[in-house]
C-alpha positions in Angstrom: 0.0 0.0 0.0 1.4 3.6 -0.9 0.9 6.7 1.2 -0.5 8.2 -2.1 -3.5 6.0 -1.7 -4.7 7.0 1.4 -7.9 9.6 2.2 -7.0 12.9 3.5 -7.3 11.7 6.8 -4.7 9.7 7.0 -2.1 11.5 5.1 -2.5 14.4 7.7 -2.4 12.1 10.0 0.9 10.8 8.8 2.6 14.7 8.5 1.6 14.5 12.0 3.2 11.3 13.2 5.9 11.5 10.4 8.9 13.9 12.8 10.5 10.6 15.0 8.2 8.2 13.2 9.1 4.9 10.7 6.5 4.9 8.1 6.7 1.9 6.2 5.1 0.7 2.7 4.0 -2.9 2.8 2.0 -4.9 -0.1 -1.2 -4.9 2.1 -0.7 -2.0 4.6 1.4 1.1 6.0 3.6 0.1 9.3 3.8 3.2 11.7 5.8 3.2 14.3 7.1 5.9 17.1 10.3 4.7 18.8 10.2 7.5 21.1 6.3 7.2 22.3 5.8 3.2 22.4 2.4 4.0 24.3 1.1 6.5 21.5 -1.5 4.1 20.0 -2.0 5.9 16.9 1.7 6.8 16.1 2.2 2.9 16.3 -0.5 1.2 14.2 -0.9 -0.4 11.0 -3.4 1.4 8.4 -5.5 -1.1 6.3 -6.5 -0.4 2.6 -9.5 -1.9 3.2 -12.0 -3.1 6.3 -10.3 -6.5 7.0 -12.8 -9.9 7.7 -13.6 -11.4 10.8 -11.4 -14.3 9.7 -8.2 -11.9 9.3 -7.7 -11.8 12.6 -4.9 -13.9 13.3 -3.1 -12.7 10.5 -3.6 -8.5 11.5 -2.3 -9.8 15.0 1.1 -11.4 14.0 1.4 -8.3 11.3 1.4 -5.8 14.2 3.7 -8.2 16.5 5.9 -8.4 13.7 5.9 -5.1 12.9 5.2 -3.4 16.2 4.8 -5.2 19.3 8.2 -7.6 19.1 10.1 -4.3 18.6 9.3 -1.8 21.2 7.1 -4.6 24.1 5.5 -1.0 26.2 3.6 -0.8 22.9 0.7 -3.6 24.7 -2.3 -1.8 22.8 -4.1 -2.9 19.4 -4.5 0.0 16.8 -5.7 -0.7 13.4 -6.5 2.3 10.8 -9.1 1.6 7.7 -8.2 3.4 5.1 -12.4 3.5 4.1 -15.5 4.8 5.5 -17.3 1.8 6.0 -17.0 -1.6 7.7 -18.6 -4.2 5.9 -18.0 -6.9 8.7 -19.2 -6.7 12.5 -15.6 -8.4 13.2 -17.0 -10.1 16.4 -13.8 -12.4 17.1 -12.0 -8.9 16.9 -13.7 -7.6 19.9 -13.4 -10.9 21.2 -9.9 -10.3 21.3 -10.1 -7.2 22.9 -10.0 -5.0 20.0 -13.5 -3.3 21.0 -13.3 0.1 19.9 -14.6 0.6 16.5 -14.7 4.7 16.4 -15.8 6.1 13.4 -13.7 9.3 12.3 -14.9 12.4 10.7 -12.5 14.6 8.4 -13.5 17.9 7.9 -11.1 20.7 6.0 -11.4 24.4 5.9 -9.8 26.8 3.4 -9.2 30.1 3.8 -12.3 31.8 1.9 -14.3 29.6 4.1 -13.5 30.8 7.6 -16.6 32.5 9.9 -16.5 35.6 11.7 -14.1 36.2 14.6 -16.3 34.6 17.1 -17.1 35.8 21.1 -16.2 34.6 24.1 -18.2 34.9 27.4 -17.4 35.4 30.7 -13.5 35.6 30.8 -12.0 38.7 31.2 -8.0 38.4 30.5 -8.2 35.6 28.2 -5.4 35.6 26.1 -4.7 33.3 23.0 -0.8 32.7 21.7 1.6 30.0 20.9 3.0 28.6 24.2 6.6 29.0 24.5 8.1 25.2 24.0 9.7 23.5 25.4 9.7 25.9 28.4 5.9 25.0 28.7 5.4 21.7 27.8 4.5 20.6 31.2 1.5 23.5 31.5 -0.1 21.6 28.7 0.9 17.8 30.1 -1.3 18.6 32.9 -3.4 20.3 31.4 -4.4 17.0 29.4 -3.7 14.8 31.7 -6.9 16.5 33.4 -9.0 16.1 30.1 -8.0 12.7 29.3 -10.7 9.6 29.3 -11.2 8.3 32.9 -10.1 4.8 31.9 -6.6 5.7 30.8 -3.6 5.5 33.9 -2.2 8.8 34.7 1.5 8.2 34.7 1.2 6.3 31.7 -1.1 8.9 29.8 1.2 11.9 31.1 3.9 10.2 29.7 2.7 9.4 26.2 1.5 13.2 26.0 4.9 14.5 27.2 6.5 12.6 24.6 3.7 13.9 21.8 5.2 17.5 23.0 8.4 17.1 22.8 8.3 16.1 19.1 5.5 18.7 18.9 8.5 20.8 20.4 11.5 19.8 17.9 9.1 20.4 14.8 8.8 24.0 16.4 12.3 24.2 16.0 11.9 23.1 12.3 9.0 26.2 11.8 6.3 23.1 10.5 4.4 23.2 14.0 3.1 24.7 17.3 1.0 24.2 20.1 -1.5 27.2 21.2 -3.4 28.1 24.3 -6.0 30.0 25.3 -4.6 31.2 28.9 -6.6 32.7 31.6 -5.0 34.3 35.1 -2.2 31.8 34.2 -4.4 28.8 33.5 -4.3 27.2 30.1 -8.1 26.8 30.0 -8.1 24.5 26.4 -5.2 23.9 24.3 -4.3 22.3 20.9 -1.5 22.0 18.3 -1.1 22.5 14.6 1.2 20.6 12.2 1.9 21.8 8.2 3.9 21.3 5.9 3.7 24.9 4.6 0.4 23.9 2.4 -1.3 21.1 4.3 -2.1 22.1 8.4 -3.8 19.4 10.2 -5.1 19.6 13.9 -3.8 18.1 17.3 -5.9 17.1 20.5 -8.3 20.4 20.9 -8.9 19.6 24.6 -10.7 22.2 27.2 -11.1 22.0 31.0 -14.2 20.9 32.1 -14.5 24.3 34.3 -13.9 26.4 31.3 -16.5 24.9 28.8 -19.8 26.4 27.6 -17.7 29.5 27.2 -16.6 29.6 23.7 -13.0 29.0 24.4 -12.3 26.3 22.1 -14.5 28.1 19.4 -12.3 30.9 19.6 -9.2 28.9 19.9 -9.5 26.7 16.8 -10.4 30.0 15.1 -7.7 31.8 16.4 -5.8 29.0 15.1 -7.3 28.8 11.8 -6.8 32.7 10.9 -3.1 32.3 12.0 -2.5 29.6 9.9 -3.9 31.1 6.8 -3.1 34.6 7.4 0.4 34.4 8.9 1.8 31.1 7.9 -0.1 30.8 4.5 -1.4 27.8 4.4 -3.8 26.7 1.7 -6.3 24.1 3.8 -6.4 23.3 7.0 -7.8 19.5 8.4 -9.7 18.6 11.6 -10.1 14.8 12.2 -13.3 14.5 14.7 -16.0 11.9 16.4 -19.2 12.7 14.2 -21.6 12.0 17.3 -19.3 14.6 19.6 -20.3 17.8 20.7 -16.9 19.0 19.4 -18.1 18.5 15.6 -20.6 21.1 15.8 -18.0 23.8 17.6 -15.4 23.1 14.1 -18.1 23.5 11.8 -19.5 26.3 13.3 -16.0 28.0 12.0 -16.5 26.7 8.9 -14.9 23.2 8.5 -16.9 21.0 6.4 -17.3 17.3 6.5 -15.3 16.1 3.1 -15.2 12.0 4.5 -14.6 9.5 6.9 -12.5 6.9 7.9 -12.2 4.2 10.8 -10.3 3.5 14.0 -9.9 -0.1 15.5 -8.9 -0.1 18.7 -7.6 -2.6 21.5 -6.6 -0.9 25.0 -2.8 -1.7 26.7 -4.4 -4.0 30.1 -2.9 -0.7 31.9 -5.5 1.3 30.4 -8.6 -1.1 30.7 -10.6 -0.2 34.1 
């Protein structure tokens, strides 16, 4: 499979992944794997051309030990990426085998003619929005999603995958093709996300708020804020968001002007660390 044959999805998803990362062409799939964040479950996964069969299984699960697992053993999770928007199997050995997370993706893309208004924000006097300062304040935003994150996941392990995300977040800064932006209040980075491009192509990382700060319009006016830098000061030509379609999140990134332009879908099976 070629990297030219994947939806926009996944190629953003791979300018994302690709600083530290070993992308790797097979006949049947793309290998990716992140030596320097085992635990990051989507920068070590294999991407599927198509939706595999129920009776695939066994041969998906010695592809990813050969490929993933037997090289780096923290990486204990399942992650397999469809490069289509439907599944055309219920794969029920699959969850039988603990890969039980079938999330369906949303891409949406905005370009620059199609960005809203500058929108409002209520009730938070001082906000300011910027470019945090890494790596000087890569820990701010570690906790900071640490405190977001999905109950199920364990803390030291989570904080540790996301500090690892930052710091390649981090050396990319140093390269000009990313950052990581905050919306900051008395101090407090309320909600937080990061930006990767390749000077054309900009594609979306983690859009997390606190749960004390929502209902606000924060991360409206964050992405935004985002959005108009990326077009106006870094001239890019399109910009991609990658989002659940039955999340309140979607409605917030359209509501900029993103627009819905496919799908694609995420198998997932949990390290035993993160199961509770």
């Amino acid at each position: 499979m070629k990297e030219a044959e994947l939806e926009l999805g996944w190629q953003s998803h791979l300018l994302a992944c690709r600083f530290g990362a070993e992308i790797s062409e097979r006949d049947d799939c793309i290998v990716l794997r992140t030596p320097t964040n085992p635990t990051y479950y989507w920068g070590n996964c294999l991407i599927l051309p198509v939706a595999p069969r129920d009776d695939e299984l066994a041969a998906w699960l010695a592809r990813f030990d050969e490929a993933i697992a037997s090289k780096q053993p923290a990486s204990t999770h399942l992650a397999f990426g469809i490069n289509a928007a439907t599944l055309t199997d219920p794969l029920p050995s699959w969850r039988a085998a603990g890969i039980d997370e079938f999330d369906e993706t949303a891409v949406l893309t905005l370009e620059p003619a199609g960005l809203s208004p500058q929108p409002s924000v209520r009730d938070t006097p001082g906000l300011v929005l910027r470019a945090l300062a890494l790596p000087d304040e890569i820990e701010l935003a570690v906790e900071a999603q640490v405190a977001t994150r999905e109950d199920s996941f364990e803390v030291e392990g989570y904080r540790c995958y996301r500090r690892a995300a930052l710091q390649r977040v981090a050396a990319m800064q140093a390269t000009g093709t990313a950052n990581w932006f905050g919306a900051v209040v008395a101090g407090v980075l309320a909600a937080d996300c990061g930006l990767v491009h390749d000077g054309r192509l900009g594609r979306f990382q983690h859009v997390s708020t606190q749960a004390e700060w929502r209902r606000r319009g924060l991360c409206r006016a964050l992405v935004w804020h985002v959005c108009h830098h990326a077009f106006h000061a870094l001239g890019l030509q399109r910009l991609v968001m990658c989002a659940d379609p039955n999340d309140v999140a979607i409605g917030i990134y359209r509501s900029v002007g993103f627009v819905q332009v496919g799908s694609h879908w995420c198998l997932q099976g949990k390290s035993p660390h993160d199961r509770r």
